[in-house]
Residue frames as qw, qx, qy, qz and C-alpha x, y, z in Angstrom:
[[0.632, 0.676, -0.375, 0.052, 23.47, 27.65, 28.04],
 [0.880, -0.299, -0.094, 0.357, 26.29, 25.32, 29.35],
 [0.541, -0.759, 0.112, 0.345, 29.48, 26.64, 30.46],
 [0.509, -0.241, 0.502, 0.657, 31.78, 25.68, 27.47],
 [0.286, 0.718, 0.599, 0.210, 28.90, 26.74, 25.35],
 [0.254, -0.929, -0.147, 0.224, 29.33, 30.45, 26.99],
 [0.469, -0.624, 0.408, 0.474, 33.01, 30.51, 26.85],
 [0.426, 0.230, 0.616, 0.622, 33.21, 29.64, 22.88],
 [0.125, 0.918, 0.357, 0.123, 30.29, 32.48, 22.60],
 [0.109, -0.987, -0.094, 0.077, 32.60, 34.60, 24.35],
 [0.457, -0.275, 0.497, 0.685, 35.66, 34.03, 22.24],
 [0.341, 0.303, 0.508, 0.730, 34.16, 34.61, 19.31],
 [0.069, 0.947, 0.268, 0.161, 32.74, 38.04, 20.60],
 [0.405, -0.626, 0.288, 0.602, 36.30, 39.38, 21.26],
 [0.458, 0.821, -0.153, -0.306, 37.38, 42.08, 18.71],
 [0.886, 0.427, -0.038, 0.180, 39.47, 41.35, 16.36],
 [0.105, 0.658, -0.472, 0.577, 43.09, 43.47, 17.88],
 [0.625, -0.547, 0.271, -0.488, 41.99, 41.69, 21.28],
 [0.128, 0.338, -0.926, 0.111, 44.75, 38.77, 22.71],
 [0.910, -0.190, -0.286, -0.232, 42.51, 35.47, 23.17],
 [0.247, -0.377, 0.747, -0.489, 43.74, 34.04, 26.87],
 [0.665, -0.147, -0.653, -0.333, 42.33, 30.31, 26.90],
 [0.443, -0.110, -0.723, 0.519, 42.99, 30.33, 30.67],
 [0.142, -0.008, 0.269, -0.953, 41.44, 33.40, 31.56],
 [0.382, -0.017, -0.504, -0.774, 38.32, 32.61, 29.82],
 [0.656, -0.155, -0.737, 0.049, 38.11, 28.68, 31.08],
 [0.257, -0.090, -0.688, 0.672, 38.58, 30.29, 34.36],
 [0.410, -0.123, -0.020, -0.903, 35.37, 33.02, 34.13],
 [0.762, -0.111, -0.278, -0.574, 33.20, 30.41, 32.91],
 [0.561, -0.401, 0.676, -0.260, 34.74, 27.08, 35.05],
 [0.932, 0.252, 0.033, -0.257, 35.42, 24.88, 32.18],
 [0.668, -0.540, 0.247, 0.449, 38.81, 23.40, 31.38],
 [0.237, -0.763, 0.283, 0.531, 41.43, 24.92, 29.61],
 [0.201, -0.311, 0.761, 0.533, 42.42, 22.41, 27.04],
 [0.260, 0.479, 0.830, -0.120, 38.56, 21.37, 26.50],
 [0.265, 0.829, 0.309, -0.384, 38.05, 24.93, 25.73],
 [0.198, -0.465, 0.656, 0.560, 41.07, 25.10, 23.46],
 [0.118, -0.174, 0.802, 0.559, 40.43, 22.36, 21.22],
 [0.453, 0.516, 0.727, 0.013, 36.89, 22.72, 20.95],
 [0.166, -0.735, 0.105, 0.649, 37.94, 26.35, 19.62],
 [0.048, -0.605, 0.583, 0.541, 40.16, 25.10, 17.25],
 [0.816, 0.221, -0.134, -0.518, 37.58, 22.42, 15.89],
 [0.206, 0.200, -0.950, 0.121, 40.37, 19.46, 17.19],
 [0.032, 0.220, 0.944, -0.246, 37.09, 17.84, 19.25],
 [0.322, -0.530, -0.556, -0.553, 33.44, 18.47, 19.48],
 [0.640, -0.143, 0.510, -0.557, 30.54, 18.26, 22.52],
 [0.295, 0.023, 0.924, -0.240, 29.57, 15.22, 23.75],
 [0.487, 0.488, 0.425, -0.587, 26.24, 16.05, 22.14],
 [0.502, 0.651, -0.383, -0.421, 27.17, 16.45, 18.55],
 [0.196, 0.547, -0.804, -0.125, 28.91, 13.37, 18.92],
 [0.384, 0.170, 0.821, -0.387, 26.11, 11.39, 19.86],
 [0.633, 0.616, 0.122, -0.453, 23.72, 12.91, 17.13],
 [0.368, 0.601, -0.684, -0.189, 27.15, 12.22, 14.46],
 [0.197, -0.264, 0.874, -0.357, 26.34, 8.67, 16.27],
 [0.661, 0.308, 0.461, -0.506, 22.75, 7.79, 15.90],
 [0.287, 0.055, 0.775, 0.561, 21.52, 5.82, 12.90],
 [0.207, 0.707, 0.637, 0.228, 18.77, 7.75, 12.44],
 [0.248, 0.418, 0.139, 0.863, 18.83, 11.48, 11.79],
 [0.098, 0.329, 0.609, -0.715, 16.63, 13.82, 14.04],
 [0.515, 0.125, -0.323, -0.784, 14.25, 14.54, 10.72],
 [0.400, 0.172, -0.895, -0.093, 14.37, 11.15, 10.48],
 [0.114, -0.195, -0.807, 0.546, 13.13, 10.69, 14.05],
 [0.412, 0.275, 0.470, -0.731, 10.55, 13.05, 14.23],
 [0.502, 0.096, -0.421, -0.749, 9.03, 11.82, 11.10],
 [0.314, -0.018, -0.898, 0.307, 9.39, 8.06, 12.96],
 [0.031, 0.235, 0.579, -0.780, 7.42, 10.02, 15.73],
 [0.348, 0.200, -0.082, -0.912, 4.94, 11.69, 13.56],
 [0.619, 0.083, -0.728, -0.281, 4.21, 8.16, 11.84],
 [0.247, -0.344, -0.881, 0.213, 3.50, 6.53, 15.37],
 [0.127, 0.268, 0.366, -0.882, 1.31, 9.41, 16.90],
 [0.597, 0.169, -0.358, -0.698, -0.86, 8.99, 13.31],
 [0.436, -0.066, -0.896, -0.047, -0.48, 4.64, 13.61],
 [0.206, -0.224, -0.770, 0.561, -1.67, 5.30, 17.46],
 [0.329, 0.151, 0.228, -0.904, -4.51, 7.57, 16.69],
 [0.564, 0.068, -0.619, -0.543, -5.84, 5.02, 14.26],
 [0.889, -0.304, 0.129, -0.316, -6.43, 2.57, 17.34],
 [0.920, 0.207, -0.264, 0.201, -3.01, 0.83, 16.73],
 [0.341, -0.891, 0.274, 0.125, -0.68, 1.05, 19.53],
 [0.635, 0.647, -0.418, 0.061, 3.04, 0.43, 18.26],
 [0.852, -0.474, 0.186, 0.120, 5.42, -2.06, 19.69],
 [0.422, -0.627, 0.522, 0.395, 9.02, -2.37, 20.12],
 [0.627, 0.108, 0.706, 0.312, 9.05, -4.70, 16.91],
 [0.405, 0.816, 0.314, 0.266, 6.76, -2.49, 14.35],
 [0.103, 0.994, -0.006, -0.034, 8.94, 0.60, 15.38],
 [0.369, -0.607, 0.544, 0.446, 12.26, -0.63, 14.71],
 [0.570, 0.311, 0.642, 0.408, 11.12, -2.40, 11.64],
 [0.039, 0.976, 0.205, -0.067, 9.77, 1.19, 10.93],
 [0.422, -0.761, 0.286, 0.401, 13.51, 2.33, 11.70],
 [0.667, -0.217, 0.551, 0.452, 15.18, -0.07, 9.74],
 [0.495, 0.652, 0.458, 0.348, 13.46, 0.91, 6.40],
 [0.044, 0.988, 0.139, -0.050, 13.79, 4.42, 7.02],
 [0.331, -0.761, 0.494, 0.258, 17.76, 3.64, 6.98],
 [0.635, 0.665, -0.355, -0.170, 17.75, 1.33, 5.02],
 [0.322, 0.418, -0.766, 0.368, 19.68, -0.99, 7.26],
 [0.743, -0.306, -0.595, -0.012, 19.27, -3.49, 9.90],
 [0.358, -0.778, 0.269, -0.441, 19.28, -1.74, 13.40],
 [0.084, 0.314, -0.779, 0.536, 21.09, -3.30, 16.36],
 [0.461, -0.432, -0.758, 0.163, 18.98, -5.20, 19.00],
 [0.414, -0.448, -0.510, 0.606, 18.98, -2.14, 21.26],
 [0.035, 0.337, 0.284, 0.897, 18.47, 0.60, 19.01],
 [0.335, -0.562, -0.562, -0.506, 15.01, 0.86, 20.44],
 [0.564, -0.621, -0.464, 0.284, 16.18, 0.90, 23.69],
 [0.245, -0.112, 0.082, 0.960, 18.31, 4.08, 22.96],
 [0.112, -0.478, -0.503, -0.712, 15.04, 5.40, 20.90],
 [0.560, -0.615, -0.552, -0.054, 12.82, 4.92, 24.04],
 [0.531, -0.427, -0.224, 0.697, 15.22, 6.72, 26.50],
 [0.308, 0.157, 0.277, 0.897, 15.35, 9.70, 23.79],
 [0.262, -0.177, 0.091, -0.944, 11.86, 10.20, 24.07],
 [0.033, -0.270, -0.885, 0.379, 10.09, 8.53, 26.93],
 [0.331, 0.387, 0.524, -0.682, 6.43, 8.47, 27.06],
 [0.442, 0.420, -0.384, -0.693, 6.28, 7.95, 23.49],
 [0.665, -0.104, -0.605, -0.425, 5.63, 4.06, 23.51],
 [0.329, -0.163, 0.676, -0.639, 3.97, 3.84, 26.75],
 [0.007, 0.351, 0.929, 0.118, 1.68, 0.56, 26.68],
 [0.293, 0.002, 0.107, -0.950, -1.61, 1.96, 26.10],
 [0.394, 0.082, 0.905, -0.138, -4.98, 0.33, 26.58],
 [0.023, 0.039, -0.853, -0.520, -6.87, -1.83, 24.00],
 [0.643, 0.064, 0.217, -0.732, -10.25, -2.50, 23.64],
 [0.311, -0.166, 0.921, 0.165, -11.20, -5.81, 23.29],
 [0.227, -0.036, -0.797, -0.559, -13.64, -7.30, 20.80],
 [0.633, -0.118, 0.409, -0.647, -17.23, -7.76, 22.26],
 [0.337, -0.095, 0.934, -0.069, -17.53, -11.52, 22.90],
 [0.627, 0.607, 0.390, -0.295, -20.82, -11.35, 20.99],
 [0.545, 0.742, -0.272, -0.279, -19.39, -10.27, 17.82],
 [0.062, -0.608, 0.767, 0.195, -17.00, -12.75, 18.27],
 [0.522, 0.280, 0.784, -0.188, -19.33, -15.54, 18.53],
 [0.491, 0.762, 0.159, -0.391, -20.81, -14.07, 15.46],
 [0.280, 0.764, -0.472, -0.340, -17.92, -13.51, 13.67],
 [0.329, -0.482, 0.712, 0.389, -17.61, -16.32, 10.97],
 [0.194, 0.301, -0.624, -0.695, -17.82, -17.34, 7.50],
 [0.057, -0.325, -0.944, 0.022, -20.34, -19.84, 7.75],
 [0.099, -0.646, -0.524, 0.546, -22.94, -17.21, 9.45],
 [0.079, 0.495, -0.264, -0.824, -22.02, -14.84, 6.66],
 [0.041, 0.113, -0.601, -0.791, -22.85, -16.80, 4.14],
 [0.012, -0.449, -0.893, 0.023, -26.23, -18.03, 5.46],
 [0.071, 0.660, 0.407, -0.627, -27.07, -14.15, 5.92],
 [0.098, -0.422, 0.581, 0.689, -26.18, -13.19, 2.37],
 [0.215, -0.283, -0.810, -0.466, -28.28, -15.89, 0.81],
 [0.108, 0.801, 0.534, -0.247, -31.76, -15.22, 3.28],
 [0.076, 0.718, 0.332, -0.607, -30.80, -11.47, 2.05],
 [0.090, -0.057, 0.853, 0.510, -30.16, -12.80, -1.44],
 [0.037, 0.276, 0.959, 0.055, -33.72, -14.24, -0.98],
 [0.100, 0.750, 0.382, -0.530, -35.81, -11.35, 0.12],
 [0.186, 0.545, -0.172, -0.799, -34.28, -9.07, -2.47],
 [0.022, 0.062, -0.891, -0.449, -35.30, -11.58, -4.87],
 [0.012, -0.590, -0.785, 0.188, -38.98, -12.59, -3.08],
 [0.068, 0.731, 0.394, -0.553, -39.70, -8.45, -2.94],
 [0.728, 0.405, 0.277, 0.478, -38.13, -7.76, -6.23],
 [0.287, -0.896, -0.028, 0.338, -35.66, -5.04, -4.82],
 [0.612, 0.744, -0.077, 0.257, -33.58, -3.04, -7.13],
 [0.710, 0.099, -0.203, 0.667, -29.71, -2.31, -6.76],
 [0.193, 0.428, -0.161, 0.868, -29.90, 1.32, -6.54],
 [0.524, -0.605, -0.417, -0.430, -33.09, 0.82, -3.74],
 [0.888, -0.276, -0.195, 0.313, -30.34, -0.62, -1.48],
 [0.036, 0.872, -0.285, 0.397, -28.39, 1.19, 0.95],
 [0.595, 0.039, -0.658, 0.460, -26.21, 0.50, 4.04],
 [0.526, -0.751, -0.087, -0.389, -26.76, 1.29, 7.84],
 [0.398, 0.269, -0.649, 0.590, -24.57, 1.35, 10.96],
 [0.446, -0.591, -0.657, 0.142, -25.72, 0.72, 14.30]]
């Protein structure tokens, strides 16, 4: 627990007949005097609260953000800087800053570490186009026709 944290705990466990010293107190715990005053009296905050009362995104907010890349990244999609502020922006409802993301990233590091890709096997690429499709389609157009194969005879296979 931090220091000024301590020292507000241990004003408000003083009885109720019991003189409140803001000097003594600040002095136990080593925090300053007027700091501990007016966060007392609700004249300032922490630094912390006033960062969160800062953010444009909420901390639900965030971890759902989080929850939503951890699911995108299990699917084989890693997320960049771009998809996860656009991600942001909707979730506010507002156009983020340029840097948002760099605040986001600091918050919780290790969350869009590059991560590696698999590439495409050069074969299937070579393979892969529309021409080639449709020449397999019709030969297998042809057969079920030549052997007279029925619809429901036909199934599907993965390698």
């Amino acid at each position: 627990m931090e220091p000024i944290n301590a020292a507000l705990a241990a004003i408000e466990s003083l009885k109720s007949g019991e003189k409140l010293v803001y000097m003594q107190i600040a002095k136990r715990f080593g925090v300053n005097r007027i700091t501990l005053a007016r966060q007392h009296q609700g004249l300032t905050t922490s630094c912390a609260i006033c960062y969160q009362n800062q953010q444009a995104l909420h901390l639900q907010q965030e971890i759902e953000l989080i929850e939503y890349i951890n699911q995108v990244s299990k699917q084989g999609l890693p997320p960049d800087r771009n998809l996860v502020q656009r991600l942001a922006s909707q979730l506010v409802q507002n156009e983020l800053g340029y840097h948002w993301i760099d605040c986001f990233v600091q918050r919780y590091p290790g969350l869009l570490k590059p991560k590696l890709v698999t590439t495409m096997d050069h074969n299937c690429h070579r393979a892969d186009s529309e021409l080639k499709y449709k020449l397999y389609f019709k030969l297998l157009r042809n057969k079920l026709d030549q052997y007279q194969v029925e619809p429901h005879h036909g199934y599907n296979m993965d390698d």
